[in-house]
Each structure stands twice: as structure tokens, then as C-alpha cells.
PALOPA-701926 format. One line per 4 residues: number of its first residue (from 0); for each residue x negated, z negated, y of N, C-alpha, C, O. Coordinates in nm, 3 decimals, padded with zeros to 5 digits. Atoms other than C-alpha are relative to their C-alpha. Layout:
! PALOPA-701926
NUM) X:Z:Y:X:Z:Y:X:Z:Y:X:Z:Y; ...
***
This chain:
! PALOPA-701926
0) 00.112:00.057:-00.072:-04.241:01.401:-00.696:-00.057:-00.115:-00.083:00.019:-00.188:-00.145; 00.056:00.108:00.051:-04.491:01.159:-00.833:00.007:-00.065:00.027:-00.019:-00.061:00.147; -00.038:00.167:-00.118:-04.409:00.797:-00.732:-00.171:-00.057:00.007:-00.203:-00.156:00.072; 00.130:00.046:-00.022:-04.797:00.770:-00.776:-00.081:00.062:00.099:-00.204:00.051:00.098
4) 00.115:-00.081:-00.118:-04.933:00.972:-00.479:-00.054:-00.111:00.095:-00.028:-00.229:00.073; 00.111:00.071:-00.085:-05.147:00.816:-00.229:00.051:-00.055:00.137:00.114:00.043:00.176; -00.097:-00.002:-00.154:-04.991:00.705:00.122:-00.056:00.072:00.078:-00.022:00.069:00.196; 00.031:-00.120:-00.120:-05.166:00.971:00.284:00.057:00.114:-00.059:00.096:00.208:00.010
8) -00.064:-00.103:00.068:-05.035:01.186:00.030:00.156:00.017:00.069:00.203:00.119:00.121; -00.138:00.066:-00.015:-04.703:01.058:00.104:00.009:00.060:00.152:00.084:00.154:00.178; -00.022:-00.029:-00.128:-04.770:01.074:00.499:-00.002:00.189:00.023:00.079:00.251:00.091; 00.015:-00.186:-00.033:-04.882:01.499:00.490:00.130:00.051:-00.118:00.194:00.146:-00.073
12) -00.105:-00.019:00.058:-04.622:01.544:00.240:00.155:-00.024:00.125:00.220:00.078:00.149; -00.095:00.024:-00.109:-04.338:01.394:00.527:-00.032:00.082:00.090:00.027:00.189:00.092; 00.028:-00.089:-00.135:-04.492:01.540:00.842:-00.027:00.193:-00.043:00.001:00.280:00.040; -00.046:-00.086:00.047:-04.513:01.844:00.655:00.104:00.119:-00.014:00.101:00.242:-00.012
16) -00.135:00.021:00.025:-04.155:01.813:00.597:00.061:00.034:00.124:00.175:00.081:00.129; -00.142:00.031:-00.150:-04.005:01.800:00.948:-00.087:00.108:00.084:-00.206:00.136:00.091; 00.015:-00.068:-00.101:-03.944:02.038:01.217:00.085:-00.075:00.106:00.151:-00.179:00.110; -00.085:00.109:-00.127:-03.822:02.002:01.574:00.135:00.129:-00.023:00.123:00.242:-00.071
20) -00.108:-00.065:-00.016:-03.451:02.126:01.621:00.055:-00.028:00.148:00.011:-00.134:00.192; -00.061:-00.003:-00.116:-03.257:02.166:01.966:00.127:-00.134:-00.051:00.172:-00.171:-00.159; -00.101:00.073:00.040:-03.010:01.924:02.000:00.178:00.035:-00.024:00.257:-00.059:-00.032; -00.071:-00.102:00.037:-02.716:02.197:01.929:-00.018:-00.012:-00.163:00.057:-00.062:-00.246
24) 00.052:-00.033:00.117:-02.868:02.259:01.639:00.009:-00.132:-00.098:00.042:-00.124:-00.217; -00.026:00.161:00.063:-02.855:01.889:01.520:00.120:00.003:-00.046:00.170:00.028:-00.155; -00.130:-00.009:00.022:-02.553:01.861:01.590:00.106:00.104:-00.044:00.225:00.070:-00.046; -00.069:-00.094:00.111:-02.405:02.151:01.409:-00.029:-00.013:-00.150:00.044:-00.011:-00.249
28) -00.001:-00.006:00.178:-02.554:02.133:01.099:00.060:-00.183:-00.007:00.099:-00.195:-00.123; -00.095:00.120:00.020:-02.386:01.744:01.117:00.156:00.046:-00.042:00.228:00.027:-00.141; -00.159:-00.061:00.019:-02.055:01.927:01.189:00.006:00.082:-00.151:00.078:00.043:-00.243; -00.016:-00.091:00.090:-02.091:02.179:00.941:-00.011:-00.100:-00.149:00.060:-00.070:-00.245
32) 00.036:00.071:00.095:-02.210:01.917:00.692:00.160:-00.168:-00.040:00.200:-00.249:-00.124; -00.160:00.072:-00.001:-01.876:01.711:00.745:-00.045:-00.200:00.023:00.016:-00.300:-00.015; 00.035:00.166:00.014:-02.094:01.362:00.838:00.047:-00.042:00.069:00.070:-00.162:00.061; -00.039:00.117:-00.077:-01.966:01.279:01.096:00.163:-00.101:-00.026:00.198:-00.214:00.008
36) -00.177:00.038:00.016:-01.575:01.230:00.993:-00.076:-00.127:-00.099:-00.069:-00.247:-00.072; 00.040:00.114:00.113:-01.760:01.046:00.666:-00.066:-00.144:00.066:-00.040:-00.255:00.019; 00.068:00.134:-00.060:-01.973:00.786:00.896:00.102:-00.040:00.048:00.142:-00.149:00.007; -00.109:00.063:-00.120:-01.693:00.742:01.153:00.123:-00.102:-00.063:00.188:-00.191:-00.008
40) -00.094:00.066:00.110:-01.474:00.632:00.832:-00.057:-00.177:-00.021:00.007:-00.280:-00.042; 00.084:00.128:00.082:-01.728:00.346:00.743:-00.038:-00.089:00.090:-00.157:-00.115:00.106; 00.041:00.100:-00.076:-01.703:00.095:00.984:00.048:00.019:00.155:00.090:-00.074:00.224; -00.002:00.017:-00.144:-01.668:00.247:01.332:00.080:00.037:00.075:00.090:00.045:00.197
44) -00.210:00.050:-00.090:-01.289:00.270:01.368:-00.002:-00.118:-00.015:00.037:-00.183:00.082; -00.052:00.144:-00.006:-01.277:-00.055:01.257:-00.034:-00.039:00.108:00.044:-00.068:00.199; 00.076:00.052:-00.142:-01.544:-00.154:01.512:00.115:00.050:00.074:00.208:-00.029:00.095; -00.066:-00.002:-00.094:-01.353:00.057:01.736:00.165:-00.075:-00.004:00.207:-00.115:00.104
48) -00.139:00.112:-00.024:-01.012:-00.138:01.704:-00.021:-00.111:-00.012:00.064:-00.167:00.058; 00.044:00.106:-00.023:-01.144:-00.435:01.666:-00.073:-00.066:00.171:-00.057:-00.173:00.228; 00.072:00.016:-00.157:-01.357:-00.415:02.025:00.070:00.109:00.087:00.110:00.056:00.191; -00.041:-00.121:-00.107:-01.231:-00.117:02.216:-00.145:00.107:00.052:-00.263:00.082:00.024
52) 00.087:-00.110:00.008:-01.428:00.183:02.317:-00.090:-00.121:00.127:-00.205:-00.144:00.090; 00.150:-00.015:-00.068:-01.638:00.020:02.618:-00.092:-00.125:-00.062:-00.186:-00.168:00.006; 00.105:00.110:00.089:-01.808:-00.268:02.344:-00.094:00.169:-00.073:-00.215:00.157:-00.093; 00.056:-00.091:00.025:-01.902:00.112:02.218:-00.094:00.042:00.104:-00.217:00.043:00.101
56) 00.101:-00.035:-00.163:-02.026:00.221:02.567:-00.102:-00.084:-00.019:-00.213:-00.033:-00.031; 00.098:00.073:-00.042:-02.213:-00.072:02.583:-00.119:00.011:-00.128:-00.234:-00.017:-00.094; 00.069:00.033:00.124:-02.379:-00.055:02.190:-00.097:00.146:00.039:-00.213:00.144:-00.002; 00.031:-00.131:-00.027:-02.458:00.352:02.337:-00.098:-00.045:00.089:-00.218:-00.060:00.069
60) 00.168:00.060:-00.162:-02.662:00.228:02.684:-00.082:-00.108:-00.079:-00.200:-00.108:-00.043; 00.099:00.077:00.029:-02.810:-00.063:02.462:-00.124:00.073:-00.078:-00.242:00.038:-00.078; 00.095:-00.075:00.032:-02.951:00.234:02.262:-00.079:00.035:00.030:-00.183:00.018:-00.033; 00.068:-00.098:-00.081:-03.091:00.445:02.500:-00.087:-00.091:00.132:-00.147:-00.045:00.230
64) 00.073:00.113:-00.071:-03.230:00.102:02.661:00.047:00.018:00.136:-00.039:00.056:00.215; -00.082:-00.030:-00.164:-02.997:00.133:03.002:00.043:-00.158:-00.047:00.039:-00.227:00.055; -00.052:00.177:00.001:-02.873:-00.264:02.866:-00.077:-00.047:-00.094:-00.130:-00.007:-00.198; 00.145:00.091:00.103:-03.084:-00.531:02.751:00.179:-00.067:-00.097:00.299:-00.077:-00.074
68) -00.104:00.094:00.139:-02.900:-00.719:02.407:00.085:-00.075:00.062:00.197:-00.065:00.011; -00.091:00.085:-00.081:-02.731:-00.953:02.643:00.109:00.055:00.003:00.199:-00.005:-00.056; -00.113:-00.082:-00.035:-02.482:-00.718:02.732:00.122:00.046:-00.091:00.235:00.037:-00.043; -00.117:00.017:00.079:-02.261:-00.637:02.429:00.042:-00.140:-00.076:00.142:-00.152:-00.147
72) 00.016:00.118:00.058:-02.334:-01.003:02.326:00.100:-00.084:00.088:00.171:-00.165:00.029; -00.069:00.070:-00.059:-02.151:-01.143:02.623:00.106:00.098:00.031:00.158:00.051:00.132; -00.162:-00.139:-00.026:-01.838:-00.827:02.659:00.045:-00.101:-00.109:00.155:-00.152:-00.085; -00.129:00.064:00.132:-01.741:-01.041:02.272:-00.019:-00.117:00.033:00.094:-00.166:00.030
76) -00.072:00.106:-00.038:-01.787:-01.372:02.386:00.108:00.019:00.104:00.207:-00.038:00.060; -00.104:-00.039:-00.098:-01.546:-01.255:02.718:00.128:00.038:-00.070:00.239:00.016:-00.021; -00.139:-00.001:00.074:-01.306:-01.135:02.412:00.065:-00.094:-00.069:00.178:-00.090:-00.117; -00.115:00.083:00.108:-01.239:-01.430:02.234:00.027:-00.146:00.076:00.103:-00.228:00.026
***
């Protein structure tokens, strides 16, 4: 690719690029692709032994906007 294309170039080049997939489908080619064992390695056992699974729960609902930031912010002050 040319690092000199245009940013519209750039933008129809991306959108281009992408389809929609089922969420099955996501998540298999992850499995099949072996990422998840590799991410889960890099940080988020530690996290998880360090906090316990519901500081996870809570980082999951802050995602999906079910908890405002407050919420895993005050579960680790309550831990230490």
C-alpha cells in the first residue's frame, strides 16, 4: 500500500475492507485463531488474581454502559 494515498483513499479502501459477521462467527474464527488463550495470558489473569472475577463483572457492565466509571473505581478502593 502507498503510505501516500489520500484520506478518502484510505477511508473507501477500509470500508471496503469490512464485512458484517454473526456473532458465532466472530467468535470462532478467535477460537480457531488461538487469541484468546494469547490475550488472556497478557494481563488478565493477573488482573484476575489480583481483583477477583466480579472487579471483571463490573469492567464487562462498564462496557456495555449498565455502570457509570464510578463503579469499578470504588469495588478497589473497598479492596484495600
Amino acid at each position: 500500500m502507498d503510505y501516500r494515498i489520500t484520506r478518502d483513499e484510505l477511508v473507501a479502501m477500509v470500508e471496503g475492507s469490512t464485512r458484517e459477521l454473526s456473532a458465532a462467527d466472530h467468535l470462532q474464527l478467535h477460537r480457531d485463531a488461538g487469541d484468546f488463550a494469547r490475550w488472556g495470558r497478557r494481563g488478565g489473569l493477573r488482573t484476575l488474581a489480583l481483583y477477583g472475577s466480579p472487579y471483571f463483572s463490573l469492567l464487562t457492565r462498564l462496557r456495555w454502559g449498565r455502570v457509570e466509571v464510578e463503579a469499578p473505581v470504588s469495588y478497589l478502593e473497598a479492596l484495600r
